[in-house]
N, C-alpha and C positions, 0 to 999 in steps of 0.2 A: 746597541749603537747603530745599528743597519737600520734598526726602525727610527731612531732618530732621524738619522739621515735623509731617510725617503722623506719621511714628514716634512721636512726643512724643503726639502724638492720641492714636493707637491704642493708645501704654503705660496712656495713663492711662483710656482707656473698658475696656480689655482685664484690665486689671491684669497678674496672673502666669498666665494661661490662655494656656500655648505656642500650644494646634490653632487655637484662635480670633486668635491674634496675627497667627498664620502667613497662614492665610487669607486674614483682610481686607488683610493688607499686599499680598498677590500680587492680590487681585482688586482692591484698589483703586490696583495701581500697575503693573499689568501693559500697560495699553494705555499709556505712558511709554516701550516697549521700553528699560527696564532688567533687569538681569540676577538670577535669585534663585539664592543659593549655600548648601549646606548642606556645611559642610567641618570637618576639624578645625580649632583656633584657631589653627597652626602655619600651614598652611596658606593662611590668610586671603587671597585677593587684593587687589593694592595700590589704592586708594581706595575702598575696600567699605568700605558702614557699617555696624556692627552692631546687630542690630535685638535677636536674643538670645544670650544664651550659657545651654549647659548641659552639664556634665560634661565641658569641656574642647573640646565642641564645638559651633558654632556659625552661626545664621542672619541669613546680612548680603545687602544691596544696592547691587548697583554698574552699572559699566557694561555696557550689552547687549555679550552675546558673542552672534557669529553664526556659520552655517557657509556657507559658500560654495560647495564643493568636495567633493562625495559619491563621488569617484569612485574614492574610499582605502576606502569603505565598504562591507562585505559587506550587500546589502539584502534584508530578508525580502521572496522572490519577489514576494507574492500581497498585502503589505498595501498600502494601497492609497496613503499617502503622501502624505495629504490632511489635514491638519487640520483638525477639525474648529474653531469660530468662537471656542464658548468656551475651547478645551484650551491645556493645553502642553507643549511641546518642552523634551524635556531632555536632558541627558545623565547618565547615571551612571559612575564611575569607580570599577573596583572590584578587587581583588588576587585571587589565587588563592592558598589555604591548604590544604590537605591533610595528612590523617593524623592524627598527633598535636599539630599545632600548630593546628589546626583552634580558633577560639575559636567558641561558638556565642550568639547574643544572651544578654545577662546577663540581659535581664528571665524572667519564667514565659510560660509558652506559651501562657497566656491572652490576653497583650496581644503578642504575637509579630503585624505586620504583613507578610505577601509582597508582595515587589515583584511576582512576576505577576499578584497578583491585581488590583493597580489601575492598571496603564497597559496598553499597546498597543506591543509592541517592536517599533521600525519598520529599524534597521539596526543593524552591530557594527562592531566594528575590535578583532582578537585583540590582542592583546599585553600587556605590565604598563607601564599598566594596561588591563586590558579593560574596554573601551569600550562601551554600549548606549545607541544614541539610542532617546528613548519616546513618546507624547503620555500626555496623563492632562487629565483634569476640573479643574478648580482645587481642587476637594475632593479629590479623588485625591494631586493634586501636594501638596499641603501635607499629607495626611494621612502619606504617603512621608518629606516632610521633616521632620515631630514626631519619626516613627519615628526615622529617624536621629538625630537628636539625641539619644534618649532609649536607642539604643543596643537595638533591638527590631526591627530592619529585617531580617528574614531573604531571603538570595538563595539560589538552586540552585548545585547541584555545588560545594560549596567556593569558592564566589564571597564575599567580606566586601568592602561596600560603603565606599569613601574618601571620594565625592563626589557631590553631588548637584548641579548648575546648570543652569540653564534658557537657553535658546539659541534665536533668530531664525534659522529655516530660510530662507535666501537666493530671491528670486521663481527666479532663474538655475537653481539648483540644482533647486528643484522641477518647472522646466519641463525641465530636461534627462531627472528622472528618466522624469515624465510621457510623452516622448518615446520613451525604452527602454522602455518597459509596451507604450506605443502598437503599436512596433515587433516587440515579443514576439508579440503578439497577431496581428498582421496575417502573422507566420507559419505561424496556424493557417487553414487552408481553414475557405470558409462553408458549412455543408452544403447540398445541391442543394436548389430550392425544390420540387419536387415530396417528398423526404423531412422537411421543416422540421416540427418539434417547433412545434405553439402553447404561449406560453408566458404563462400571465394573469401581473402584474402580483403582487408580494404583499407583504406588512408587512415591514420588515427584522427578520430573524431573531434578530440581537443586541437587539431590543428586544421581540420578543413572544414569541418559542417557551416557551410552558408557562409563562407568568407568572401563569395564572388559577388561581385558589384550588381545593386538590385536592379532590376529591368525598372519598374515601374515604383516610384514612389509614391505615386497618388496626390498632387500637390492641389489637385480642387476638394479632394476631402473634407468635410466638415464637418462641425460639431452639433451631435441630435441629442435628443434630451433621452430618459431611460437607464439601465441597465440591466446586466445581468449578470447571473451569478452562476453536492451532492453525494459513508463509501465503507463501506465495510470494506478492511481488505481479505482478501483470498483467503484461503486458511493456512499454513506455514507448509512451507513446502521442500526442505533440504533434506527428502527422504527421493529415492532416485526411481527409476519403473522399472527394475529389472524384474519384476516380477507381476504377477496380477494381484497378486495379496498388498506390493506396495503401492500400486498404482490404485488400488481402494484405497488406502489408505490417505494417500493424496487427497480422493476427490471428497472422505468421510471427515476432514478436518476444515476442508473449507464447507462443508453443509453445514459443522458442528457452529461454524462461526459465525458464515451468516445466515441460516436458517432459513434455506433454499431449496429448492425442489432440487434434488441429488443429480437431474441432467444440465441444470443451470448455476453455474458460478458469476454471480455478482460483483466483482472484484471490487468496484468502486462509484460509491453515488454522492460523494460529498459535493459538487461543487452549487449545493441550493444556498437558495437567499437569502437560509439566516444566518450564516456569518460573514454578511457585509456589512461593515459599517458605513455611515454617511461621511463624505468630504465637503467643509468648509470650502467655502466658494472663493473666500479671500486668502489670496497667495502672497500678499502683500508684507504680512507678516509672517513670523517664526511659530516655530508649532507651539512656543511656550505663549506667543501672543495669544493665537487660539483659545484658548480655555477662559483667557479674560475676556473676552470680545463676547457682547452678551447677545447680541442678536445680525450677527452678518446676513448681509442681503447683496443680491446679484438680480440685476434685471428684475428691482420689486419686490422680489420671491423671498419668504423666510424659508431658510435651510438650518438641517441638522445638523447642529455641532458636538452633539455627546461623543462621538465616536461608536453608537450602538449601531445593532445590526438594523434595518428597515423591517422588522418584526413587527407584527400587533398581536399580542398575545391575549384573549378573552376566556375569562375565568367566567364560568356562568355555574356555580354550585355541584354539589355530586349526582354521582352521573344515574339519569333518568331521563325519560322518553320528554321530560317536560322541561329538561336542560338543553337537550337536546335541540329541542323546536326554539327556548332560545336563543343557542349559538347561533342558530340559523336567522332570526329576525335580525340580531347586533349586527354578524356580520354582513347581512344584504346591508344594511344601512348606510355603513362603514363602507362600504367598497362602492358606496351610491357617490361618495363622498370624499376621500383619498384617492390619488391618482395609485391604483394597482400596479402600473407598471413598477411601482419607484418603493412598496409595500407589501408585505405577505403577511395574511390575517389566520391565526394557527389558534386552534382551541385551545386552551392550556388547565387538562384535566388534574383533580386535588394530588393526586399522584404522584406526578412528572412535577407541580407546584411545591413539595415537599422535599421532592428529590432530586431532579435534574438542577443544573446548573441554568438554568433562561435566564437570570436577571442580566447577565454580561451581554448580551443578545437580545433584549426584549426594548423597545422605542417607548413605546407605550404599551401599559397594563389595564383592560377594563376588566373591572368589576360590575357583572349586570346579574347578583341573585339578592334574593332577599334573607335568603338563607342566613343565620350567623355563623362566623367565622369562628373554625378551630385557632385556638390562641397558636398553635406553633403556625398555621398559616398566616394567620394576621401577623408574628413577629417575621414571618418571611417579605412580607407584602414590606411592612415596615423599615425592615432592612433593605432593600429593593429601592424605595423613599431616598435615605439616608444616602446612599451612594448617588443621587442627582436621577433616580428613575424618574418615569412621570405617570399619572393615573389618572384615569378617567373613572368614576362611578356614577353608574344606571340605577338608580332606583333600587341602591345597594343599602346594609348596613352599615358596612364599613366606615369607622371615623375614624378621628384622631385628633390631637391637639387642643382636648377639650373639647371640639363640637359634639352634642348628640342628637341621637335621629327620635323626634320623638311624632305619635299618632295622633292624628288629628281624622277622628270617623266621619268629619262630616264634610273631607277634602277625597275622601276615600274613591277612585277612581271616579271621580265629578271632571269634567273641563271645566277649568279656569282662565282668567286673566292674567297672562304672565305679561312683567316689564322687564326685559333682561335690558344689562348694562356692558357694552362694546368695553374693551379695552383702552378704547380711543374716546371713552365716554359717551359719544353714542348712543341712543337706543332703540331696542325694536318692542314692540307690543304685538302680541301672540295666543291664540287660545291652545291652551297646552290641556294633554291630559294626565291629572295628579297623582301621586302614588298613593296618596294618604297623609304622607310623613315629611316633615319639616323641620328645617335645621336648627336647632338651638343651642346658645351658648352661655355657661352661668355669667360670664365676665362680660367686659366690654368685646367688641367686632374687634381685635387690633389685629393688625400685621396681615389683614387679606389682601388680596389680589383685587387690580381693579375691576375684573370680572364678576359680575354677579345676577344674579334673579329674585325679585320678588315678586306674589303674587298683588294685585289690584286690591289689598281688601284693607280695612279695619288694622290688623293686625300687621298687615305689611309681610307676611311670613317667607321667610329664605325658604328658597325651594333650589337653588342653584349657587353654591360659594366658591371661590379660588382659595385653596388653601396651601402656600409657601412651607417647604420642610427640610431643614438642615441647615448645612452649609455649602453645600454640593450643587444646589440648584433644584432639589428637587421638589414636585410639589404636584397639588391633585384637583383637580374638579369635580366636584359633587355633585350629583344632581338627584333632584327628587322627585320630577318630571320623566314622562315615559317618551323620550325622544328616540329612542330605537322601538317605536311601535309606528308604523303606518294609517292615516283615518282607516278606520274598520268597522261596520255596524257592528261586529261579531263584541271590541271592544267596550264600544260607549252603549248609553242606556236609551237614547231618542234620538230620531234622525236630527233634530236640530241641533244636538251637541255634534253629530256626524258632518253634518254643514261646517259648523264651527270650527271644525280639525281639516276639513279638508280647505276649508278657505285659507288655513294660517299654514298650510303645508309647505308652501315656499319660505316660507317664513322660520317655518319648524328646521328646516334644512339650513337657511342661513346661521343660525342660534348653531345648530351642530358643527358647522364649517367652523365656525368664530371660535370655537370650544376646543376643537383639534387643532386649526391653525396656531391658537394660543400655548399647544402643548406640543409646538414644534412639530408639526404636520403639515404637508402642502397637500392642497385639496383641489387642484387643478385635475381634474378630470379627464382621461381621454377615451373613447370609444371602442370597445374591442372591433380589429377589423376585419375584415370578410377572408373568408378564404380563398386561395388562388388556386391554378393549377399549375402542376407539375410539367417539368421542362427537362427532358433527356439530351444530357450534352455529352460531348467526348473532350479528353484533352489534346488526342492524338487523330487526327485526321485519318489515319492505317487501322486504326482500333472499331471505327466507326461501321464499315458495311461486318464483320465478325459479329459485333456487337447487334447489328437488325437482324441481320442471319439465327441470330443465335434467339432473338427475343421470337425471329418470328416463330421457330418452333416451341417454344413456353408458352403461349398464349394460347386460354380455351377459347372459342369458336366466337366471343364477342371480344376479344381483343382485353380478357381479363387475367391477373395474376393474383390468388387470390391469398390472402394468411390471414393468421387470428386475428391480426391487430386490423389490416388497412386492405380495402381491395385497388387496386391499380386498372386502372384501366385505359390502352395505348390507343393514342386517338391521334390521327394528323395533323389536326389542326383543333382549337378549342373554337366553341360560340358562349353565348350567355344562354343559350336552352341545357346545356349540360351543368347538371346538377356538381355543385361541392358539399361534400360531409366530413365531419372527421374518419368514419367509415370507409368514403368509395372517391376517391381522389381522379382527377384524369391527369397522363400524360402527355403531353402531346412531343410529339418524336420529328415534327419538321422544326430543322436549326435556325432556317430562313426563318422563321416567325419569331424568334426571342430573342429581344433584347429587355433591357435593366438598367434602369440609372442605378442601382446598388450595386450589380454587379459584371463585374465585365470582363469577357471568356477571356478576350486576349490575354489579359493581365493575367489571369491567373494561369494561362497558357505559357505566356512567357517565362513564367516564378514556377510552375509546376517540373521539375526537376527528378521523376522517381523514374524506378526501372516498372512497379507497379502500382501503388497505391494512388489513390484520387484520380485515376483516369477516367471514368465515368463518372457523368455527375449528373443527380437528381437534385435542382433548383426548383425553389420554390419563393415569391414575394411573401407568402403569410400560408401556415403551413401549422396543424395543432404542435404536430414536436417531430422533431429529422428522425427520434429516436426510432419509431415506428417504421417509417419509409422504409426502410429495407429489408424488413423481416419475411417479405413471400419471395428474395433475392439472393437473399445472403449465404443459401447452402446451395445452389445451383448454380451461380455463374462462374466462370473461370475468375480463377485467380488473377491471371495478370489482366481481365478486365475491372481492376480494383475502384468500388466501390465508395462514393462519397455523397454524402446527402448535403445541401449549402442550404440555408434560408434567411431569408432576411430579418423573417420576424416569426416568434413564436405564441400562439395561444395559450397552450399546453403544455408550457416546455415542464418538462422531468427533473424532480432533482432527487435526494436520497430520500427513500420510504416513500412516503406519502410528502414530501416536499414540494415547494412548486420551484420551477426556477424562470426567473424575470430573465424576459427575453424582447427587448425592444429594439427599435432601429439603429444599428450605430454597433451591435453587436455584432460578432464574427462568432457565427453559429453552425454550426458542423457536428454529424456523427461517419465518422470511416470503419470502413471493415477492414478489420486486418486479420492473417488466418498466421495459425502460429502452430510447430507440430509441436505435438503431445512429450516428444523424447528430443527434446534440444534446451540448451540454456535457458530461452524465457519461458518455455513451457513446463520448465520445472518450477518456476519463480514466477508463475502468472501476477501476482500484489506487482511487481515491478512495470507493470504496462502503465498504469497510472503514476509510476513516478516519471516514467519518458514524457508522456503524453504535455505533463505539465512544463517540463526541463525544452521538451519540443518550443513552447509558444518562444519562453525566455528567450532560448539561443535563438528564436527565427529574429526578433526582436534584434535584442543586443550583438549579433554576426553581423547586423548590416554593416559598412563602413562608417564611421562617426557618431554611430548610436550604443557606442559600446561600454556609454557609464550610464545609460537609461535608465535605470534601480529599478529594473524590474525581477521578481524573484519566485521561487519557488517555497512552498510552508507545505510538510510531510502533512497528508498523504499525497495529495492534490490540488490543490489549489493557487493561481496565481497572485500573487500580492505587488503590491508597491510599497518597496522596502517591508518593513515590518510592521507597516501601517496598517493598512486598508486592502481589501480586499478587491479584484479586477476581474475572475474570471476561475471559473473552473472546469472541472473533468465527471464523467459520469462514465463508466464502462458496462460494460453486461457482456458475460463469458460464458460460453455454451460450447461445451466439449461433445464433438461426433466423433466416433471411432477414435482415430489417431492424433484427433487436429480440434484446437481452440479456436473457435470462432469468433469474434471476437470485435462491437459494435462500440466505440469511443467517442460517446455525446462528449463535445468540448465547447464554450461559451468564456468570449474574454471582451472586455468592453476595449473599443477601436476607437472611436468617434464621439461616443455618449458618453457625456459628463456626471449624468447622474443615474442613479442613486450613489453610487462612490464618486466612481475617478476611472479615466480611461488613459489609455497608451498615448492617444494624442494630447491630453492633460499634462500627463509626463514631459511629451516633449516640447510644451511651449513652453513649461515652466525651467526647462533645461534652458531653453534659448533667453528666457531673461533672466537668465540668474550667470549665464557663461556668456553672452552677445555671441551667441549662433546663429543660425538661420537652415535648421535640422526640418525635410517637409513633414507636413504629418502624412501618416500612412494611412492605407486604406483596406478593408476587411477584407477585398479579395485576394490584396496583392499577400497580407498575413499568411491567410489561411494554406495557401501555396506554398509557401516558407513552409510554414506550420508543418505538412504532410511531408515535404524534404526532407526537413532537418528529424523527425519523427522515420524515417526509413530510414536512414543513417543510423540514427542511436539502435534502431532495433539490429543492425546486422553489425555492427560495432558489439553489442551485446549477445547476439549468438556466436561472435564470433570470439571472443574476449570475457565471456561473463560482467557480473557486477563491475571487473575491476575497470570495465573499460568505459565505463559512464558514468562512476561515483566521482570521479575527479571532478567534471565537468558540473555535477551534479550541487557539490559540496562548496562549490566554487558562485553558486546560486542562493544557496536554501539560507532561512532566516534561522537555524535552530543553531546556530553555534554556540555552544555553553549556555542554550535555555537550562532554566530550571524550572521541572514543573512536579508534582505529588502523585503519590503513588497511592491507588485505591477510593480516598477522600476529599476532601479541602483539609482535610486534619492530619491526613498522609503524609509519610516521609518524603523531605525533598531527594529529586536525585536531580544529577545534568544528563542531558542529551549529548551524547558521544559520537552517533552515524548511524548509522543503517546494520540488520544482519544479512547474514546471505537469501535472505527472504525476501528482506524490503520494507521489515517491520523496524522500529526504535530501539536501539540500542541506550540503554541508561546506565548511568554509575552510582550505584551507593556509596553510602556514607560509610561503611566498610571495607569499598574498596572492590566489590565485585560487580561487573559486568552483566546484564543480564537483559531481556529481549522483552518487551512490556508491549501489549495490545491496548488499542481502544475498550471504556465498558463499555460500549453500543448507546452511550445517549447521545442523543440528536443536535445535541447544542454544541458544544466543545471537543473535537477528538483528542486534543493536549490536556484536559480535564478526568480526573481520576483514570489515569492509567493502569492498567490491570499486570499484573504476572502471569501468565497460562500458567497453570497445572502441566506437571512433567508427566511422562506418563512413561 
């Protein structure tokens, strides 16, 4: 009857305003422990009253549902499973949909509500339906429950939400789990008092990092063309140092992992270039438009629509000194050819072709051997097709669809008469030099592409076809022409056929442009550019004569600092007589002389916010990679002169192993030193620096005021994304333990300004402004990266001072994995879901029986969510 009654109240103060209904009924009937339900009207439970209905589904109140019994439930490690006074417990109940049955919210993406954004996932339980207990605000929880109603409730991974009910967590229950935390913990040793980390006391992080109003929003910012984009983590580490045997122990598990010189821990190198995919230029449509849109263009330009990563992967046969000298001809050609910034050209040896997962990551695939192909390679290549890949073949065997390569000995490395034919019908006339072999087909030519080549003769014979495959889009070009050879005497047989090639050389290049561009490649080319020098700035004006004082006693007798990687050399002032190398760099240490239209002190002066980190800073306009900078620095300078390298543009930037990472203008490019002792919170959990690092960019981002539904996110280990799309930005680390203390160098790379090869944060926010009529400025990579180092000092003394539990909220509250499902071992592997993090910082997954269990990367280069491994116990 009392609940009648209120209802009747609130119909009639409320009228027909769902959000306002919803509210006051949960806050004014919540301490009653009755139960609030948002379900279809099918569904109803029995004695529920209904408070509303909409579009068939509806918000009613009944008896408290409680849970008693957690111990069916997979629980995120590190939350902490404390309600807070005002929230509430709920549960959601939700189905998995996939593919084409996928229904997506009926409303515009404007009033689109994420459930991560407004609760706290505290446990799961897999199955249909899949189950997520949550807290949330009473604003939260009812604003969740309009959503659903109103059929606007978006979930992750093909999650569509059934139910929504609110539930009394049992004292029993809370104090068991309380107990497992308890117990978790007290497995971890106390570091010795003589090595104990002081730890003051500081604001919780989920309530103040970077919540104060930005100094400098950057509103002349602009948009540059480029991008950028590395990680084995640590080796596990929830054994404590109370000893010297464990503290081996520690350092023998992360060699074992990533297979490292035993005084260097690599923590993390993922943020390289192959897993970026390309962004569609046109924002006009929906992303389901997308995929039908056959060739969107921006200012002219054809862009990539697959969604792949900016990969070129060249297959050039097994591996020999004579494969080898191949890779090497394709790729100059190709990089003569494709703008490098926007493209990374990676060998892709029969091996890694067999076994690594590249197809998901691969743009384009050339085939340049003569070799014939193992049939399980060819059904890979063919598979690769079928999914909409795209192919280029060099004077390959390789067919398909009927064509075959057949010999003709009297084409046999001769220059010819080639008439290739433009897409646009078009054509050019070329002296090409022949492989021999030409393409024939038993049937009629049907269903080619309007790309193609023949030679001048008699026979007409195809030396060049466009060959369409699938339904997916995918499709390949042939050729039988040696267009990745350069005119070469060494080649042809007389200088006059060497004439002949060198005359059509401009020509040879166009023919190669038209062939790539036609397979979804832009071939605007831009010029690697010169090297600068180096620029010693402070953030702190008090820091500044400590800081000469201190360099002047480091410096041998010419004014040099010298390490393995880079020599430094401090100079007052620069001229153009002083040599730049990747090698021997100069600094020049008068402030009076440097200025930047990239980058500007003040700004980053004003947003620079730390008690140490990024107070000095080595700027650089064009710089091989920041990563090196600091290495003849980084074990000699005081701490609280902390260390940050800034460049505008990279040559050589670094990404994981042998990766490269695209580093162009528009990027917010940074490596910081940060020193971490050996016997405290992160330095038993070293793998967790690259989950700050990442979570850092996010919160610097989304903490500004009115940029707080920005979709920008974090994807374990490293990596920044937009939403769970495309990829913006990464992490790189390198960890070197001296004595007692991690040292500790955080290459970080997140696209600012630069549209392409993905998507940048300014991309983000204009598309925010037309899609909501805002006027949000775009930001600028100095004012970032300043946030960037704040918000990053914060989480880390939040984190030594609170452990995991004091950064996984915030953390959780970001990352794209909520109820991923991905395989274990295989692509033929058991599915599990992804549950959280361990006390490590490694993946927590759930089987299909129910148990919990902590799963690594196998170390291949392409995918770190692709065959996930189980360590061995030991």
């Amino acid at each position: 009857m009392l609940i009648t009654l209120c209802y009747l109240y609130l119909w009639a103060r409320w009228g027909r305003r769902p959000a306002a209904l919803v509210r006051a009924t949960v806050q004014r009937l919540r301490a009653s422990r009755c139960s609030f339900t948002f379900c279809g009207a099918a569904a109803l439970p029995r004695g529920a009253r209904v408070c509303l209905s909409r579009g068939g589904r509806v918000f009613c109140v009944g008896e408290s549902q409680s849970i008693d019994d957690l111990n069916k439930w997979a629980l995120f490690l590190v939350s902490p499973f404390i309600l807070e006074a005002e929230h509430v417990a709920f549960v959601t109940e939700s189905i998995w949909v996939q593919g084409e049955n996928l229904q997506r919210p009926s409303s515009s993406s404007e009033t689109l509500v994420k459930w991560s954004d407004c609760c706290l996932p505290l446990a799961c339980r897999p199955g249909d339906p899949y189950q997520l207990i949550a807290e949330a605000s009473v604003d939260d929880f009812s604003k969740l429950g309009v959503a659903f109603l109103e059929d606007r409730l978006q979930m992750a991974n093909g999650l569509i939400p059934q139910k929504i009910v609110s539930v009394h967590l049992q004292d029993s229950a809370l104090k068991e789990l309380k107990d497992q935390a308890s117990n978790k913990q007290a497995e971890i040793l106390q570091p010795s008092p003589e090595a104990s980390v002081e730890n003051k006391p500081e604001l919780d992080v989920m309530e103040h990092i970077g919540q104060e109003e930005p100094k400098v929003l950057g509103p002349e910012a602009t948009q540059q063309k480029g991008g950028a984009s590395g990680s084995e983590p640590a080796g596990e580490s929830d054994r404590g140092v109370g000893s010297l045997e464990l503290c081996h122990l520690h350092l023998s598990s992360c060699h074992e992992c990533l297979e490292l010189e035993n005084s260097t821990i690599e923590s993390v190198k993922f943020a390289s270039a192959e897993n970026i995919p390309d962004l569609p230029y046109d924002y006009s449509g929906s992303l389901e438009s997308i995929a039908d849109d056959v060739c969107p263009e921006r200012e002219g330009r054809r862009v990539n629509i697959t969604g792949k990563a900016p990969n070129i992967l060249l297959y050039v046969g097994s591996d020999s000194q004579e494969a080898l000298g191949r890779f090497q001809q394709v790729r100059s050609v190709l990089a003569d050819c494709v703008d490098t910034d926007s493209y990374t050209l990676y060998h892709l040896p029969e091996e890694s072709a067999l076994r690594d997962p590249w197809s998901d990551n691969c743009l384009l695939l050339v085939i340049a051997t003569r070799e014939s192909l193992p049939e399980d390679l060819s059904r890979k290549f063919m598979a690769y097709l079928s999914q909409g890949g795209k192919v280029l073949g060099l004077s390959s065997s390789f067919t398909f669809a009927g064509f075959q390569v057949t010999s003709k000995g009297a084409l046999q490395e001769t220059v010819q008469n080639l008439l290739f034919s433009k897409v646009d019908q078009s054509q050019v006339k070329l002296s090409v030099l022949s492989s021999g072999c030409v393409y024939e087909h038993p049937g009629e030519w049907l269903s080619l592409g309007k790309l193609q080549g023949h030679l001048e003769n008699e026979d007409k014979d195809r030396l060049i076809v466009q060959v369409p495959f699938g339904t997916c889009g995918g499709e390949a070009i042939l050729c039988q022409v040696h267009l990745e050879l350069p005119p070469s005497s060494s080649v042809v047989r007389t200088p006059e056929d060497f004439d002949l090639l060198k005359s059509s050389n401009v020509r040879r290049y166009e023919v190669l442009k038209e062939i790539l561009t036609t397979l979804g490649l832009s071939c605007d080319v831009q010029q690697v550019p010169a090297l600068t020098p180096l620029y010693l700035l402070s953030a702190a004006e008090e820091i500044r004569d400590p800081l000469m004082q201190w360099l002047g006693k480091r410096v041998d007798p010419e004014g040099v600092i010298q390490s393995s990687k880079v020599s430094l050399k401090f100079v007052s002032s620069y001229t153009s007589e002083i040599e730049i190398t990747p090698a021997a760099i100069p600094v020049v240490t008068d402030v009076e002389a440097f200025s930047s239209e990239n980058f500007n002190l003040d700004i980053y002066r004003q947003n620079l916010q730390t008690k140490q980190l990024g107070k000095v800073i080595l700027f650089a306009e064009v710089t091989p990679t920041t990563m090196s900078l600091l290495d003849g620095l980084m074990f000699e300078m005081p701490q609280e002169m902390g260390l940050i390298a800034i460049a505008v543009r990279q040559t050589q930037g670094k990404g994981r192993g042998r990766n490269a990472w695209l580093s162009p203008v528009g990027c917010a490019l940074s490596t910081l030193l940060v020193s971490i002792p050996l016997r405290s919170q992160l330095g038993q959990r070293i793998p967790f620096v690259q989950h700050l690092m990442s979570l850092a960019v996010v919160e610097a981002v989304r903490s500004i005021p009115e940029y707080q539904d920005i979709d920008l996110r974090v994807k374990w280990p490293n990596d920044i994304y937009y939403s769970d799309l495309m990829k913006l930005g990464g992490v790189l680390v390198n960890s070197t333990l001296m004595g007692e203390t991690f040292y500790i160098l955080i290459g970080c790379g997140f696209n600012v300004t630069n549209s392409n090869p993905t998507i940048c944060i300014n991309d983000l926010i204009l598309e925010y402004n037309r899609q909501h009529g805002t006027d949000l400025k775009p930001l600028r990579t100095d004012f970032l990266i300043a946030r960037t180092v704040t918000v990053l000092e914060k989480l880390i003394d939040t984190f030594q001072d609170k452990g995991p539990n004091g950064v996984l909220p915030l953390y959780y509250k970001y990352w794209v994995h909520s109820a991923q499902q991905v395989r274990l071992g295989s692509s033929e592997g058991p599915t599990v879901s992804i549950v959280g993090l361990d006390d490590s910082g490694f993946l927590l997954v759930h089987q299909e029986g129910g148990e919990v269990v902590t799963v690594h990367p196998d170390g291949n280069s392409f995918d770190m969510l692709r065959n996930l491994i189980i360590p061995k116990q030991r």
